[in-house]
N, C-alpha and C positions, 0 to 999 in steps of 0.2 A: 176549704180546699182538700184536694186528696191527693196528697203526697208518697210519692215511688221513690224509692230506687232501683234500677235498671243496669245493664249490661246492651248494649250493643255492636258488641264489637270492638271497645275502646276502654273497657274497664268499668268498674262502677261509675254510675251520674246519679246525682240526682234529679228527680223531676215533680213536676206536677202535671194532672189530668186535666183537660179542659174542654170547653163545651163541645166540640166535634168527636171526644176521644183518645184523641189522642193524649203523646206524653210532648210535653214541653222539659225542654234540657233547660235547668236554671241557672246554670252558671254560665251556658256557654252563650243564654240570654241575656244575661244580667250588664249592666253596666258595671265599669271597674271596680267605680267604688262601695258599690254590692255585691262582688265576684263573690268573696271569700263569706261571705254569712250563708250563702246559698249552696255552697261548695259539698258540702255533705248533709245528712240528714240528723247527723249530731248536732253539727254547727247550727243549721237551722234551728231547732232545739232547743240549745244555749241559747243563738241569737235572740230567742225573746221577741216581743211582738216589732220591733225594727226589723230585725232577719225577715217574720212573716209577712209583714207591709210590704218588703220586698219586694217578695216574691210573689206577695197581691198585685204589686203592679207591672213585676215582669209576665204572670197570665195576663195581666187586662191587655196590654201592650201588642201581646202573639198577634201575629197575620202567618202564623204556619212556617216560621222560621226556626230553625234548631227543634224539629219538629219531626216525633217517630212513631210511625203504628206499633201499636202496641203488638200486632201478629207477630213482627219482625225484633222485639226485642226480650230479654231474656228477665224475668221477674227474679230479685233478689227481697232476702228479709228487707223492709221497709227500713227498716233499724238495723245494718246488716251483723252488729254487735252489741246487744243492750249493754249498759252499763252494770244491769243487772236483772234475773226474775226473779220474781216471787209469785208461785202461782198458789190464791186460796181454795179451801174446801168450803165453798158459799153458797150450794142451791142443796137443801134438805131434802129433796126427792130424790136428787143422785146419790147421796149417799147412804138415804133409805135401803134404795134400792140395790146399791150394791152391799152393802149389809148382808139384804137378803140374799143376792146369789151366793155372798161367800158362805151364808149357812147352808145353803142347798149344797153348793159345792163340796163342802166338810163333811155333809150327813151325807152326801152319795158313796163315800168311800169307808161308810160305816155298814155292817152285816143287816142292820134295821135300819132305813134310810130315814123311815117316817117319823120311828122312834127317836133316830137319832136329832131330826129335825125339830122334834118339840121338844125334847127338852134341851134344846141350844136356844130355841124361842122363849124357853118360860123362865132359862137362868140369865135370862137379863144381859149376857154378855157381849150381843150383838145390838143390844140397843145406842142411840149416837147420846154420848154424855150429857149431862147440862152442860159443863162449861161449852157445848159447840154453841149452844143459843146465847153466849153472852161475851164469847171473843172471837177473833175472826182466825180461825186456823190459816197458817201456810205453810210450804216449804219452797224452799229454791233450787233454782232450776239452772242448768247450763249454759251459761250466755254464747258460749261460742260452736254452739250445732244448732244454731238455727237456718231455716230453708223457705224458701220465697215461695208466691204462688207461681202453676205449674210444673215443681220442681218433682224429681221423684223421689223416696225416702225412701234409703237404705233400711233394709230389711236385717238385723243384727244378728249375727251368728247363733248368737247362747240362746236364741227365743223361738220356740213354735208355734208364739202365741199374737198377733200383734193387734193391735187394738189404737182408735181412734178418741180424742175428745170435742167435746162442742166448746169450745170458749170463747169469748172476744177478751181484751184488756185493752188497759188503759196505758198512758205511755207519760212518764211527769216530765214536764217541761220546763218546771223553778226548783229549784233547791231549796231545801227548809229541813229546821229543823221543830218537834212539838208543835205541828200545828194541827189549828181547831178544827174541826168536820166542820164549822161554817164557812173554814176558809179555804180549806180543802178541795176544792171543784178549780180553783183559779191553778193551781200546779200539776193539774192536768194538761199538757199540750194536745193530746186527742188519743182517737181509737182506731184500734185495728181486730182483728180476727185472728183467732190463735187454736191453733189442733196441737194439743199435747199428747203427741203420738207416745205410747206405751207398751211396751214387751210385759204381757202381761201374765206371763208365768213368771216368769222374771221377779216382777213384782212382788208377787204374791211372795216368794221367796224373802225378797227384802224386808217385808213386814213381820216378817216372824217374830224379826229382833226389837221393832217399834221404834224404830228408828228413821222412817217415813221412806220414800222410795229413794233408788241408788242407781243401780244397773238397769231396774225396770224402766227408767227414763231416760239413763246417759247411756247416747251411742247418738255417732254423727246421722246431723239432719232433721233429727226428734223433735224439733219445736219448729214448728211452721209457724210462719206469718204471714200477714198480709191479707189483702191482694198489695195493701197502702194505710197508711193512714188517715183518719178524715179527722180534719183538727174541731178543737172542743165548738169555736162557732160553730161549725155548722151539724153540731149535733149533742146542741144543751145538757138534753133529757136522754140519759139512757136507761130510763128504769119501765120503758116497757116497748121493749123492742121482741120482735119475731125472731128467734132462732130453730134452724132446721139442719138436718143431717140426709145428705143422703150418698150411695154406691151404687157409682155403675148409673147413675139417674132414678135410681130407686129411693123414696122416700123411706130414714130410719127412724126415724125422731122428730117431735117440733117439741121447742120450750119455749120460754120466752123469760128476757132476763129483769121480771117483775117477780122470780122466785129465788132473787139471790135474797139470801139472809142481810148481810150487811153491803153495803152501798162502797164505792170506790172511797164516796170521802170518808167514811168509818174508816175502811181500812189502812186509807193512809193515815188518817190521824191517829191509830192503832199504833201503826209501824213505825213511824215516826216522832215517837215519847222516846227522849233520850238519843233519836239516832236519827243523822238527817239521811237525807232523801235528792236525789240528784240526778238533772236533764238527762234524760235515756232510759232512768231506771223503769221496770217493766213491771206491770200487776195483771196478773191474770184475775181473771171473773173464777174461775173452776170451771168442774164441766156441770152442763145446767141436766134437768133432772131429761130421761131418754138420751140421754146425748154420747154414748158409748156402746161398744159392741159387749160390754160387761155387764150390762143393764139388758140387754136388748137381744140377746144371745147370737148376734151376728159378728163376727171377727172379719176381719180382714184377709183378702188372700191375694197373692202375688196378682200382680196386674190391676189390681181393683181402681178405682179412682172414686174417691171423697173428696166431694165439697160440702164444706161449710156456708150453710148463705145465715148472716144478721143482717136483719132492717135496717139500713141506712147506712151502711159500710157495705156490702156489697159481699161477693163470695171468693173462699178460699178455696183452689183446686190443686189435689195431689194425687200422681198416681204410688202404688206401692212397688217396689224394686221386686225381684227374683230372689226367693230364699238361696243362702251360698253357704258351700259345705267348706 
């Protein structure tokens, strides 16, 4: 299934999408005594596969009753509050590559750019550590700026710079604690599509201290999601899906997420030694390699609109706000 939540006029609902397109309201279709598991897209979540039997059978049920065009309704995050992110550094070519432009970027504001560029190359300080190839890096992210598809993202004061990422994530749907990358795939409840919008002077700023990013990624609206969820049935295998980027309907990038380093069930079974793990909590993939205007030397400018499209989830669309003094 592929699960929204929505605004129409009446607040948040939840819903799901079904075969003509539309959204079906699940609660306001549900019988009584499945109102309340369907009621929000947490509870669904928790509810565990009763919640989603449900709500299996309140789509199979639909004859277009509690029933909305999607033109006429307002897309919110699918999850309109994680419980938590964590989004990883997992695809080796984006971080390659952005490597590389931060050396370019350093040696441009040196008297010898070229000089200064080789020898930032050949002292080894820009290369990505061993330990990236044998634990899954992350940091966390703001659960409560996140922003739906269609929505527009607030463009933040402190930044000149703003910049886009490619990602999708995974969404846990069991609580656990230490569990095994064998078992790891089953507390996934599914996937969505995630642009970890970035102020990217900002950033650069934050890292000086190596303390991972701060201001470069909090400020409201900065994590998009969506368009929905599409839960783990119907999309097993995600180790080699199509990822694209484009602006404006301009193609920036394609990846495909068969160049993540470690796999969703690695890193939850990572995150989860000593520390559980709980319905909502949020895993970002990272950005996959091309997948950024830092990679790709194209930035973002007021008005712009990016989408996101991954194979089998579908595409995430935002435009960008008006810079504000």
């Amino acid at each position: 299934m592929k699960l929204v939540t929505f605004d129409a006029g009446e607040g948040p609902r939840t819903g799901a999408i079904i075969d003509d397109g539309s959204i079906v309201d699940l609660a306001a279709a549900a019988p009584e005594a499945s109102r309340t598991m369907v009621s929000t897209m947490l509870a669904l979540i928790e509810g565990g596969e009763p919640a989603l039997d449900a709500a299996r059978e309140i789509v199979a049920r639909s004859r277009g009753d509690h029933g909305y065009d999607p033109a006429y309704v307002r897309y919110l995050p699918p999850l309109p509050v994680p419980n938590s992110i964590r989004d990883f550094a997992n695809f080796e070519l984006h971080c390659l590559q952005a490597l590389e432009a931060s050396m370019r970027m350093r040696a441009a504001t040196q008297p010898d750019p070229e000089a200064a560029y080789a020898g930032f190359k050949a002292s080894g300080a820009y290369d990505l550590p061993a330990s990236w190839y044998q634990r899954p890096y992350y940091f966390k992210g703001n659960r409560m700026t996140c922003s739906g598809h269609e929505s527009v993202i607030q463009w933040p004061r402190f930044s000149g710079t703003m910049d886009y990422e490619l990602e999708f994530a995974a969404v846990i749907g069991k609580r656990g604690a230490d569990i095994a990358e064998a078992d790891a795939d089953a507390h996934i409840f599914g996937y969505m599509i995630y642009n970890d919008f970035s102020a990217r002077d900002e950033q650069v700023r934050d890292q000086q201290f190596r303390m991972g990013p701060s201001k470069g990624k909090d400020f409201d609206t900065g994590n998009a999601m969506g368009p929905w969820i599409v839960t783990r049935d119907e999309l097993p295998d995600v180790s080699n899906l199509a990822m694209t980027s484009r602006i404006n309907g301009e193609v920036q990038g394609r990846s495909n997420s068969s160049g993540m380093q470690f796999s969703f069930a690695q890193c939850i079974a990572f995150v989860s030694r000593d520390e559980t793990l709980y319905p909502g909590d949020v895993f970002g993939s990272g950005t996959a390699g091309n997948g950024c205007g830092f990679e790709t030397g194209r930035y973002l400018e007021p008005g712009d609109v990016i989408e996101l499209e991954v194979e089998g989830i579908g595409v995430l669309r935002n435009r960008i706000g008006e810079r504000r003094s």
